[in-house]
CHARMM internal coordinates of N, CA and C (Angstrom, degrees):
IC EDIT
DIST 1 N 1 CA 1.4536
DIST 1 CA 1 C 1.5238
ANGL 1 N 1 CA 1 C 109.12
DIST 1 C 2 N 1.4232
ANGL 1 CA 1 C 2 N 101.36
DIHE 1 N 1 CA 1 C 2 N 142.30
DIST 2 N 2 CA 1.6148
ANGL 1 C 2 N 2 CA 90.04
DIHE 1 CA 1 C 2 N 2 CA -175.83
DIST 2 CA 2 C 1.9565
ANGL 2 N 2 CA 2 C 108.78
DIHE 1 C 2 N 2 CA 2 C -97.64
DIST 2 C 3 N 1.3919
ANGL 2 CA 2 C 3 N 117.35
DIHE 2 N 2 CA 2 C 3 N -160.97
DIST 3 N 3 CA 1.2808
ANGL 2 C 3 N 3 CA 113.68
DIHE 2 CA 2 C 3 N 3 CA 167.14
DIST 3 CA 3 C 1.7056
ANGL 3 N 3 CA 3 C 122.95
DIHE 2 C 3 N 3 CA 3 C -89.31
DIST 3 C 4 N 1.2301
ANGL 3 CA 3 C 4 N 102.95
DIHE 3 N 3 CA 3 C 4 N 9.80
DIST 4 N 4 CA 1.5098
ANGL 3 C 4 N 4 CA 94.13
DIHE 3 CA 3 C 4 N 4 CA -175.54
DIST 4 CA 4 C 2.0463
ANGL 4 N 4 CA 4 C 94.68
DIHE 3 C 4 N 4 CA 4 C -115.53
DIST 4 C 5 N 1.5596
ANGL 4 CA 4 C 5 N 117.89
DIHE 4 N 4 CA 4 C 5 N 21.99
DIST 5 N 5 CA 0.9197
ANGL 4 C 5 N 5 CA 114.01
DIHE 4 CA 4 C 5 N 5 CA 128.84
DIST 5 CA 5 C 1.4729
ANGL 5 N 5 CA 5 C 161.35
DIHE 4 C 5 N 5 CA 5 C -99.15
DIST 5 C 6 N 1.3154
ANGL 5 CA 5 C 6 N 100.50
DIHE 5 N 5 CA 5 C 6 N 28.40
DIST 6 N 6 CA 1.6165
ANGL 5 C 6 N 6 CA 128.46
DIHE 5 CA 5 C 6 N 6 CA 171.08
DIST 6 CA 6 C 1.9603
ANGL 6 N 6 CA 6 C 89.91
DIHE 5 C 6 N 6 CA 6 C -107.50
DIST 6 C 7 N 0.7903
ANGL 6 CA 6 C 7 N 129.61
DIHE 6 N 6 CA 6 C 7 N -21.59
DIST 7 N 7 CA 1.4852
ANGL 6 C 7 N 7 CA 125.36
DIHE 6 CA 6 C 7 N 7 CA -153.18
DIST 7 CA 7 C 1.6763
ANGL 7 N 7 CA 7 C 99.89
DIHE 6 C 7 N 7 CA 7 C -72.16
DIST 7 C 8 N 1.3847
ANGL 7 CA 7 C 8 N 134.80
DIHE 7 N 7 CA 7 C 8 N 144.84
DIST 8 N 8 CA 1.2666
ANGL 7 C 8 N 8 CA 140.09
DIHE 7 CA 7 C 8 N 8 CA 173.45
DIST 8 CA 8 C 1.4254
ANGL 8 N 8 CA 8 C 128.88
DIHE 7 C 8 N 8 CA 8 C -63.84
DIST 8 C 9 N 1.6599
ANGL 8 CA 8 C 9 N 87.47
DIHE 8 N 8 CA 8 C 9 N 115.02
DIST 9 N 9 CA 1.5428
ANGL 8 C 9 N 9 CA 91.01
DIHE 8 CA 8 C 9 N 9 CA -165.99
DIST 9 CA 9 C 1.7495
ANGL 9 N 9 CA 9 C 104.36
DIHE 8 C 9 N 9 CA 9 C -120.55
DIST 9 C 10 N 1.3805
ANGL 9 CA 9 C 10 N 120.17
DIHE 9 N 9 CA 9 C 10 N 56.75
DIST 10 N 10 CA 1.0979
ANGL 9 C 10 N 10 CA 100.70
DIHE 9 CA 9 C 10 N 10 CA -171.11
DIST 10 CA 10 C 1.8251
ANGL 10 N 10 CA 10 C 111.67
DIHE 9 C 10 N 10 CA 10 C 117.73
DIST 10 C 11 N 1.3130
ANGL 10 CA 10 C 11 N 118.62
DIHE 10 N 10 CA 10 C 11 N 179.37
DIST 11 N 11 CA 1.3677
ANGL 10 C 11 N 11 CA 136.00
DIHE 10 CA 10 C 11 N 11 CA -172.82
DIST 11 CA 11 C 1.6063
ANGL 11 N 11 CA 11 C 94.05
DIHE 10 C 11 N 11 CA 11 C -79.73
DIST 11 C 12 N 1.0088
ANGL 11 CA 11 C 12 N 114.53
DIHE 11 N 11 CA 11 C 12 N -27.09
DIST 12 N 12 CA 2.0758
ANGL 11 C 12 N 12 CA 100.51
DIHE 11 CA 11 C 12 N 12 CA -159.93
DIST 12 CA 12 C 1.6660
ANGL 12 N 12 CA 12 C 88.94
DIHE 11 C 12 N 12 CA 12 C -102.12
DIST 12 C 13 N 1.5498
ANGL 12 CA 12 C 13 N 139.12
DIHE 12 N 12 CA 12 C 13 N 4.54
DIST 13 N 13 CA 1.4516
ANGL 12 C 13 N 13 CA 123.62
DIHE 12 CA 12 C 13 N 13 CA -169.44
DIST 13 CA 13 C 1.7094
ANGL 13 N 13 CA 13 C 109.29
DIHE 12 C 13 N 13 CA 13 C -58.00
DIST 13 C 14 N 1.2202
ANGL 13 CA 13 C 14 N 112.36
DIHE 13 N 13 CA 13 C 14 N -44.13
DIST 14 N 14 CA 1.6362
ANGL 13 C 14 N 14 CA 99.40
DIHE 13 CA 13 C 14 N 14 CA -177.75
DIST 14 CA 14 C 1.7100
ANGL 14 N 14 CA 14 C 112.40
DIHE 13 C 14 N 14 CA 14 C -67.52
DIST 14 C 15 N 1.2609
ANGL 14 CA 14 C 15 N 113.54
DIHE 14 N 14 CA 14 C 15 N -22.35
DIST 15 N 15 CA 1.4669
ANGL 14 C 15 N 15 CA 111.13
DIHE 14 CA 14 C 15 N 15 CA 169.83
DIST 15 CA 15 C 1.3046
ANGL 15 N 15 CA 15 C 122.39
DIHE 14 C 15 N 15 CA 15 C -80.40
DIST 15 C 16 N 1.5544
ANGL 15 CA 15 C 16 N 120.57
DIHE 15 N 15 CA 15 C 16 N -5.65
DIST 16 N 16 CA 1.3612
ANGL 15 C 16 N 16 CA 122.98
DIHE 15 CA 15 C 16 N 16 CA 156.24
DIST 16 CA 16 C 0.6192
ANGL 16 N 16 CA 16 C 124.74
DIHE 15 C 16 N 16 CA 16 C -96.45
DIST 16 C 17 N 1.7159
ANGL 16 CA 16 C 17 N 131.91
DIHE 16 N 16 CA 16 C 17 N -24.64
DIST 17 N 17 CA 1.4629
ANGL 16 C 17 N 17 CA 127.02
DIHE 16 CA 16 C 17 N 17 CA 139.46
DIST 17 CA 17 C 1.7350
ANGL 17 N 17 CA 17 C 124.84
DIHE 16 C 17 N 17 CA 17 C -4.86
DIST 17 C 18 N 2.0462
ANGL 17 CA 17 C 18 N 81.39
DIHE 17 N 17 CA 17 C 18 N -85.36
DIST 18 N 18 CA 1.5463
ANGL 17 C 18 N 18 CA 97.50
DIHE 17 CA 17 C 18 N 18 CA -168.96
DIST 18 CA 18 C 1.8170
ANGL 18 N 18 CA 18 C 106.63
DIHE 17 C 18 N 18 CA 18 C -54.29
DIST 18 C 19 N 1.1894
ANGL 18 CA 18 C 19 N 143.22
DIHE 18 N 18 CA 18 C 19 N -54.73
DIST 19 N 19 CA 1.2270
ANGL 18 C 19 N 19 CA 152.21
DIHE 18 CA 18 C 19 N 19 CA 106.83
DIST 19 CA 19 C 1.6536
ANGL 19 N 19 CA 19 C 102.59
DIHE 18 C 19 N 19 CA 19 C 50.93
DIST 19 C 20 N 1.5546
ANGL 19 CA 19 C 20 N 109.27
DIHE 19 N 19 CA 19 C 20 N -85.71
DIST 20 N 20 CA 1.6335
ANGL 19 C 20 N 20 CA 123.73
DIHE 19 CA 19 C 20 N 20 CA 178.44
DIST 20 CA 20 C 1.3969
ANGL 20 N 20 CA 20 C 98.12
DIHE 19 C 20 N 20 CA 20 C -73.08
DIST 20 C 21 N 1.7626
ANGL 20 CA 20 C 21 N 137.00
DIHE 20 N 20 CA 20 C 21 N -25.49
DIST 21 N 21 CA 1.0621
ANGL 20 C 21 N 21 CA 112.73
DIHE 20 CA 20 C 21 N 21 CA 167.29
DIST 21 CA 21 C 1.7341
ANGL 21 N 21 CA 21 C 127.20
DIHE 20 C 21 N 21 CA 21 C -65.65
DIST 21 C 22 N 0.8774
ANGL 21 CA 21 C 22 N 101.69
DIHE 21 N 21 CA 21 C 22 N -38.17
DIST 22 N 22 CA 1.6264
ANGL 21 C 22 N 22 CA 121.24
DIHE 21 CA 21 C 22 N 22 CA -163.27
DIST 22 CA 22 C 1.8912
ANGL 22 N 22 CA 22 C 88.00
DIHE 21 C 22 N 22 CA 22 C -78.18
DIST 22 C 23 N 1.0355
ANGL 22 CA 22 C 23 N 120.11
DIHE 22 N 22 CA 22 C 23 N -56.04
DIST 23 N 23 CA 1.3519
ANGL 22 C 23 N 23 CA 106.02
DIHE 22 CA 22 C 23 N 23 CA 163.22
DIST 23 CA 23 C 1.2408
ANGL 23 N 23 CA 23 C 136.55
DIHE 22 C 23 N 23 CA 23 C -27.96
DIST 23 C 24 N 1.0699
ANGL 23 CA 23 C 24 N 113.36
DIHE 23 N 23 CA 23 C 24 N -72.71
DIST 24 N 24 CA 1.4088
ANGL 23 C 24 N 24 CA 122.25
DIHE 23 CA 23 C 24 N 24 CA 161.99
DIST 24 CA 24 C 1.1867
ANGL 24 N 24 CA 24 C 122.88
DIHE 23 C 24 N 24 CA 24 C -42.08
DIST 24 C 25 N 1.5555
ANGL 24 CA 24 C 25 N 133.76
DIHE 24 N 24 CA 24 C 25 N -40.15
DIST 25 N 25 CA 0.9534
ANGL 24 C 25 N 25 CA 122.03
DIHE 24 CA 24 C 25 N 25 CA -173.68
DIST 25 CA 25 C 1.6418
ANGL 25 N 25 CA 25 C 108.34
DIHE 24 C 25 N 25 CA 25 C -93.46
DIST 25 C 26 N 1.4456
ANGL 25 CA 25 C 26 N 104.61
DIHE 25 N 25 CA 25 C 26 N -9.91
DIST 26 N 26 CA 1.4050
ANGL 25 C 26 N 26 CA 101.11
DIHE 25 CA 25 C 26 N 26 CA 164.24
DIST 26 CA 26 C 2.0989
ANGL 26 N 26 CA 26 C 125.38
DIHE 25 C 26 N 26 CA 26 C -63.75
DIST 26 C 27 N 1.6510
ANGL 26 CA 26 C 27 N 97.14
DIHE 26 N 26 CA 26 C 27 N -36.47
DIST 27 N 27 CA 0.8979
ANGL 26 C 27 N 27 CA 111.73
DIHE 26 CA 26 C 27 N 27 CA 172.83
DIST 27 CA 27 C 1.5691
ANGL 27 N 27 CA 27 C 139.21
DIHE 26 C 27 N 27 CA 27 C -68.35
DIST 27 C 28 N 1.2244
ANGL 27 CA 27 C 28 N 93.47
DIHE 27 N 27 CA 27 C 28 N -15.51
DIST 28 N 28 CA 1.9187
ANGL 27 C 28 N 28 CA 114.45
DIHE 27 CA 27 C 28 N 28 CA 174.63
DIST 28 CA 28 C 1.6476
ANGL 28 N 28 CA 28 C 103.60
DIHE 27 C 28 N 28 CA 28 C -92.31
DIST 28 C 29 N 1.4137
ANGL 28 CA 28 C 29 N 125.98
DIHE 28 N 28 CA 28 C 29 N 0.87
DIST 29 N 29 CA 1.6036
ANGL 28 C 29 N 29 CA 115.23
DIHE 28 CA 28 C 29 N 29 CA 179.45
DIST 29 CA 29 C 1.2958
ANGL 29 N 29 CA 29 C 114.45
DIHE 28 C 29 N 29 CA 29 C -117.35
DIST 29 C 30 N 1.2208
ANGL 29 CA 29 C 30 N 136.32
DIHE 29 N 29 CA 29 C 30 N 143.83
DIST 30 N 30 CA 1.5830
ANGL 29 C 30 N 30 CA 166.80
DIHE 29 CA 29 C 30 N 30 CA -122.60
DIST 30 CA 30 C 1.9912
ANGL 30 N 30 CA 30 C 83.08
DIHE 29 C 30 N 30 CA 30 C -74.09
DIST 30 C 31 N 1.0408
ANGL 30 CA 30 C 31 N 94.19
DIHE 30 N 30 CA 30 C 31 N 137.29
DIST 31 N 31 CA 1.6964
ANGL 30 C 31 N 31 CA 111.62
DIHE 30 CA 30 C 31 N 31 CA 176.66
DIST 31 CA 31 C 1.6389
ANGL 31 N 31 CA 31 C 100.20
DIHE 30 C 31 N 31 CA 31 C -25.52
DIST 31 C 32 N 1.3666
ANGL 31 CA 31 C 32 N 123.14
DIHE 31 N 31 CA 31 C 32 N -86.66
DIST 32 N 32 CA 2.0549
ANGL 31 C 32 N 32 CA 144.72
DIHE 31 CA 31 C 32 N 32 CA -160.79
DIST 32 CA 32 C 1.6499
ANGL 32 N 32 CA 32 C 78.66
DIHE 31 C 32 N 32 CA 32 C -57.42
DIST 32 C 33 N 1.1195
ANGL 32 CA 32 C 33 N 137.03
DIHE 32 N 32 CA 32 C 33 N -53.08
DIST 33 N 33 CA 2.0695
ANGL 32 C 33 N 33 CA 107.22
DIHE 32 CA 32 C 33 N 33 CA -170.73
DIST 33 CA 33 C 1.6425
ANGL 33 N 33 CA 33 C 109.77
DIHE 32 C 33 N 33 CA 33 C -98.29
DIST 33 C 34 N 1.5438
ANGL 33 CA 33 C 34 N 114.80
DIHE 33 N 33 CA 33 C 34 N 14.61
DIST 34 N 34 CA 1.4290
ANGL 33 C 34 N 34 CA 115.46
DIHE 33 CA 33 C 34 N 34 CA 150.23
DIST 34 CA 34 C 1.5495
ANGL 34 N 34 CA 34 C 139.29
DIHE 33 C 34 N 34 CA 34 C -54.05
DIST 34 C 35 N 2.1320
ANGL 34 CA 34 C 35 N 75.18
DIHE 34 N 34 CA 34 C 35 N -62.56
DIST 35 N 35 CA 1.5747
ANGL 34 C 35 N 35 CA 105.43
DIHE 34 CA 34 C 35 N 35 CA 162.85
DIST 35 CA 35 C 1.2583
ANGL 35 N 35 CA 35 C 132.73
DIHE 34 C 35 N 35 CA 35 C -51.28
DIST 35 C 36 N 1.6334
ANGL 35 CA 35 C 36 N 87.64
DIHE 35 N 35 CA 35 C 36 N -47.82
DIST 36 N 36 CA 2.1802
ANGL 35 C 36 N 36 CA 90.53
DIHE 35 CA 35 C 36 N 36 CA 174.90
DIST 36 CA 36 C 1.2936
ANGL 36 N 36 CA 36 C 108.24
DIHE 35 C 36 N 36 CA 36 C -77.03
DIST 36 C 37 N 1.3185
ANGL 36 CA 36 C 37 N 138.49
DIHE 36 N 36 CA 36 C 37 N -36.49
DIST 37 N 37 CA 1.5699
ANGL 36 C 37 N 37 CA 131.47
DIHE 36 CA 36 C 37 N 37 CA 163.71
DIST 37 CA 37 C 1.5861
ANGL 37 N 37 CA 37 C 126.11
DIHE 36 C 37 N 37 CA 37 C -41.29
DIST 37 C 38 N 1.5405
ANGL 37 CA 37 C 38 N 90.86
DIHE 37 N 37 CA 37 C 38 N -37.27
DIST 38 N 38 CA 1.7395
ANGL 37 C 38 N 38 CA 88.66
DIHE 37 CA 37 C 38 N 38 CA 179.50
DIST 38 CA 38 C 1.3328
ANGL 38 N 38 CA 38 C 117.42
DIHE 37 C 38 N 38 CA 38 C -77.90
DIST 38 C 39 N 1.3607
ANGL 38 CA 38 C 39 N 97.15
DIHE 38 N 38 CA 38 C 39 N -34.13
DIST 39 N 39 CA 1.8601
ANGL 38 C 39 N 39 CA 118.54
DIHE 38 CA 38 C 39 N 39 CA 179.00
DIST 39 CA 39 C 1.6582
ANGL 39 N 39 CA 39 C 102.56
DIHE 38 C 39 N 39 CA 39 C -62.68
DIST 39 C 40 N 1.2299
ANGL 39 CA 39 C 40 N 123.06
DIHE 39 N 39 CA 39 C 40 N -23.71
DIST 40 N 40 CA 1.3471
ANGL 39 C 40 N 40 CA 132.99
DIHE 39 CA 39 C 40 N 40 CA 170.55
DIST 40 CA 40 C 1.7477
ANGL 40 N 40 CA 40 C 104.44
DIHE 39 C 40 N 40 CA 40 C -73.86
DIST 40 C 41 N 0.6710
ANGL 40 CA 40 C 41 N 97.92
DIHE 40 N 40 CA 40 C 41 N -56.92
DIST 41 N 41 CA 1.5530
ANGL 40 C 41 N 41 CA 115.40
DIHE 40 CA 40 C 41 N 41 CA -160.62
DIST 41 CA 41 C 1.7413
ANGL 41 N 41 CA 41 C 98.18
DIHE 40 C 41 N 41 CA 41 C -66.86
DIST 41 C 42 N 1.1999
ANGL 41 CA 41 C 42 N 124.51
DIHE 41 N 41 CA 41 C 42 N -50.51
DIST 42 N 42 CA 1.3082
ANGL 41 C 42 N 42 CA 125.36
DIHE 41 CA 41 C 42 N 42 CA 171.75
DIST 42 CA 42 C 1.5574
ANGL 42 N 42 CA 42 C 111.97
DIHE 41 C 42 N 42 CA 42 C -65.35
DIST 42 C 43 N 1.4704
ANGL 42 CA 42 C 43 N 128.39
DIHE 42 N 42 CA 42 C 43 N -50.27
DIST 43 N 43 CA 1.3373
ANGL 42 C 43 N 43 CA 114.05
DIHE 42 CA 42 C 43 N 43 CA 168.77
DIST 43 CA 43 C 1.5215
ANGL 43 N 43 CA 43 C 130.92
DIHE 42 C 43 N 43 CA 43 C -49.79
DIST 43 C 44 N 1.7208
ANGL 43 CA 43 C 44 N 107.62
DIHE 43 N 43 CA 43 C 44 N -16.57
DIST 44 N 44 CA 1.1742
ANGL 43 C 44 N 44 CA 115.88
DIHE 43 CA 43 C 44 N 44 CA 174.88
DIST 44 CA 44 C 1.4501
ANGL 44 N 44 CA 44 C 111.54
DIHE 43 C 44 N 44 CA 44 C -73.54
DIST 44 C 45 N 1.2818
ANGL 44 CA 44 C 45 N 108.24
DIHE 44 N 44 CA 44 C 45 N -68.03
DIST 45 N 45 CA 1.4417
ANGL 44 C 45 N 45 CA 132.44
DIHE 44 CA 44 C 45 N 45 CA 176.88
DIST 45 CA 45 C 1.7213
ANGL 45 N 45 CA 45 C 121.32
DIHE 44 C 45 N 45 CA 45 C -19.30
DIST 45 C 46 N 1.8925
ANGL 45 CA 45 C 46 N 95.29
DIHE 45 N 45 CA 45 C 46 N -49.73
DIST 46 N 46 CA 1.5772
ANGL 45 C 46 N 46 CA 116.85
DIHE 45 CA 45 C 46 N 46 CA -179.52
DIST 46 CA 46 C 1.6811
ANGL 46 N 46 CA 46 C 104.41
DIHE 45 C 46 N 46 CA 46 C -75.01
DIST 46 C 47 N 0.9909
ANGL 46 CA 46 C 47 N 101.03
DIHE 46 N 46 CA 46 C 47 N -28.87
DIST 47 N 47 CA 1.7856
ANGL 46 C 47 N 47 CA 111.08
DIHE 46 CA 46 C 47 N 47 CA -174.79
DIST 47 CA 47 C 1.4501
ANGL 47 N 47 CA 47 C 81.87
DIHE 46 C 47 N 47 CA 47 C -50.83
DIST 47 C 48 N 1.5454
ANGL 47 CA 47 C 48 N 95.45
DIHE 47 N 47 CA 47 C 48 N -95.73
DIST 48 N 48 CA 1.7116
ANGL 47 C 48 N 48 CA 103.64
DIHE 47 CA 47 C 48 N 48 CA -169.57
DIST 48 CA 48 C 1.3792
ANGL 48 N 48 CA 48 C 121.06
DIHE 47 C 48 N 48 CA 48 C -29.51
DIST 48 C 49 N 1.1291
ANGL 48 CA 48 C 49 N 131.95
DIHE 48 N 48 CA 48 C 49 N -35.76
DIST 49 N 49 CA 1.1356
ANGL 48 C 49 N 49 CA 142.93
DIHE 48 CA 48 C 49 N 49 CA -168.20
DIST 49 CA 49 C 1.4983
ANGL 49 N 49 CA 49 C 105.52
DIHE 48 C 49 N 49 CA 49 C -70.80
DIST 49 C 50 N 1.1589
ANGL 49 CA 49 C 50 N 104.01
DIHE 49 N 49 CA 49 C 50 N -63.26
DIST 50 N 50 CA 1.4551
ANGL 49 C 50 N 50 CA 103.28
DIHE 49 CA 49 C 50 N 50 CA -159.95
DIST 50 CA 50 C 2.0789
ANGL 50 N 50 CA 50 C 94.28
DIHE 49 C 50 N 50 CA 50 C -85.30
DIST 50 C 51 N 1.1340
ANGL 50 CA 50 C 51 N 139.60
DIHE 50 N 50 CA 50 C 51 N -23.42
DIST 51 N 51 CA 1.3032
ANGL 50 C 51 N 51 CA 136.64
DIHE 50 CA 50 C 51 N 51 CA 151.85
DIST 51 CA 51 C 1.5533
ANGL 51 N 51 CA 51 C 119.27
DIHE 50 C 51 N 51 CA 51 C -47.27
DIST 51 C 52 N 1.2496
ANGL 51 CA 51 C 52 N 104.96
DIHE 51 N 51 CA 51 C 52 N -56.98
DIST 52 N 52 CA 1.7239
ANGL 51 C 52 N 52 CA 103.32
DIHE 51 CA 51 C 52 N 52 CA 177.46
DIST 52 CA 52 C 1.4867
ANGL 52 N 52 CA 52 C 140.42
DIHE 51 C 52 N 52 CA 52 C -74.71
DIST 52 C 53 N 1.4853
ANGL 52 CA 52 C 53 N 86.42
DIHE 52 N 52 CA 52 C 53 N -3.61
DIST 53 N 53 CA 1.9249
ANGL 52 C 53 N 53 CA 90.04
DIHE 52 CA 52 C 53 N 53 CA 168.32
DIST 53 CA 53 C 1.6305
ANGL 53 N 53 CA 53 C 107.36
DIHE 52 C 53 N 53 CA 53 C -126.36
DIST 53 C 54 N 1.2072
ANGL 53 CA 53 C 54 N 124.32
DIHE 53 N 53 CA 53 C 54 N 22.59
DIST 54 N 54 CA 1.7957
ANGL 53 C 54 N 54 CA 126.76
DIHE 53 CA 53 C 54 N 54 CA 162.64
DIST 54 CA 54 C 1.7727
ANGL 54 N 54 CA 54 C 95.90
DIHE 53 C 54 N 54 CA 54 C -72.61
DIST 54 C 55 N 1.5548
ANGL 54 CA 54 C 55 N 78.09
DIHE 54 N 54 CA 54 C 55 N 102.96
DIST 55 N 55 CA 2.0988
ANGL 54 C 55 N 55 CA 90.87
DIHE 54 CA 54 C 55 N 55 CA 158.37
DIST 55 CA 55 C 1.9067
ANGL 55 N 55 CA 55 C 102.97
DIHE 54 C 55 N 55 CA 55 C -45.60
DIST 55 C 56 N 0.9932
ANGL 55 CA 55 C 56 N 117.07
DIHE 55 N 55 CA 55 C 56 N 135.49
DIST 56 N 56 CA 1.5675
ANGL 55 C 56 N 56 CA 121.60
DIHE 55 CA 55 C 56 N 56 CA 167.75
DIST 56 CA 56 C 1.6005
ANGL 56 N 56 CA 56 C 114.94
DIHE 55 C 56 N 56 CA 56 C -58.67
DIST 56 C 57 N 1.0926
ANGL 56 CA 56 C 57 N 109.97
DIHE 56 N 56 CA 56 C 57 N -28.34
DIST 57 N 57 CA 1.6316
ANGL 56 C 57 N 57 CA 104.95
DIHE 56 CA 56 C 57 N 57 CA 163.48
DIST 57 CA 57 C 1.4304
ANGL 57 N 57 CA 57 C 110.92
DIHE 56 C 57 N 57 CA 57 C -137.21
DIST 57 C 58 N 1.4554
ANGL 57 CA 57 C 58 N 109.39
DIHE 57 N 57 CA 57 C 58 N 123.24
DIST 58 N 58 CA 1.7293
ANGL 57 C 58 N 58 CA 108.70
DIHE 57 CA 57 C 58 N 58 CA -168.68
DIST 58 CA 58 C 1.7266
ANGL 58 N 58 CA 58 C 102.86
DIHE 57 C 58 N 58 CA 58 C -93.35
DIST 58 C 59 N 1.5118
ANGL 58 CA 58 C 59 N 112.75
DIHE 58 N 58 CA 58 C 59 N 21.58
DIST 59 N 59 CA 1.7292
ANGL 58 C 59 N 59 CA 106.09
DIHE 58 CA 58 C 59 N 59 CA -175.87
DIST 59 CA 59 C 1.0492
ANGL 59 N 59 CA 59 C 112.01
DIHE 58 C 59 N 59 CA 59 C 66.13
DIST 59 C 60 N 1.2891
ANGL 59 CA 59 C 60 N 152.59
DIHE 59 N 59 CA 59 C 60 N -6.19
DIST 60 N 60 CA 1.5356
ANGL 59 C 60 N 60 CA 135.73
DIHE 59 CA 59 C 60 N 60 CA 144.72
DIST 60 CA 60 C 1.3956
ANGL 60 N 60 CA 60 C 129.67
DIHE 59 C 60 N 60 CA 60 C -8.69
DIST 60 C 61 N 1.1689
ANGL 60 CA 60 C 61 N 120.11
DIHE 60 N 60 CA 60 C 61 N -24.25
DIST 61 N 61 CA 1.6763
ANGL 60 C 61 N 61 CA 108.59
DIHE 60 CA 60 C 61 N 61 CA 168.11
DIST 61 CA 61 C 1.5241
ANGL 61 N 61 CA 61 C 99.35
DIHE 60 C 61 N 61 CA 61 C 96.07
DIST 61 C 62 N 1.2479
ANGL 61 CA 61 C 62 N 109.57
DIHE 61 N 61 CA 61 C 62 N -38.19
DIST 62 N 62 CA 1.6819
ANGL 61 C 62 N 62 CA 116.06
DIHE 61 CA 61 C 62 N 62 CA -158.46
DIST 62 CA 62 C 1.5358
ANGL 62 N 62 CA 62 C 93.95
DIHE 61 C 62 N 62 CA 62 C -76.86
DIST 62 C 63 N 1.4587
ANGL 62 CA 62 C 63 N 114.55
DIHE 62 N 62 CA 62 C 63 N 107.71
DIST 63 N 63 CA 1.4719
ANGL 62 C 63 N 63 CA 126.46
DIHE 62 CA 62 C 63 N 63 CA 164.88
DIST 63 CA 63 C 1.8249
ANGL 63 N 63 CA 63 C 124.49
DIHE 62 C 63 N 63 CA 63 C -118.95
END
COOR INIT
IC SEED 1 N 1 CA 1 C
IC BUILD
């Protein structure tokens, strides 16, 4: 990674920061707590993901 990936790119840069931090340190530990870190790290990821872009009302009818 070079240094002009900490550099400000926008509203989410400190969350890509922490992001390339947590990476890295995922990447320096023994194969079996790599895996479960990432497997951590992706259940997080999908959380947000799939929480932060549900329109507040999807038109369902159901009121």
């Amino acid at each position: 990674m070079s240094e002009m990936d900490g550099e400000a790119h926008g509203d989410g840069s400190r969350e890509e920061e922490g992001l390339l931090s947590r990476l890295e340190v995922i990447e320096a530990q023994p194969l079996a707590e790599r895996a479960e870190a990432y497997a951590n790290l992706h259940g997080e990821l999908s959380a947000r993901l799939e929480g932060g872009d549900a329109p507040p009302n999807r038109g369902t009818g159901n009121m």
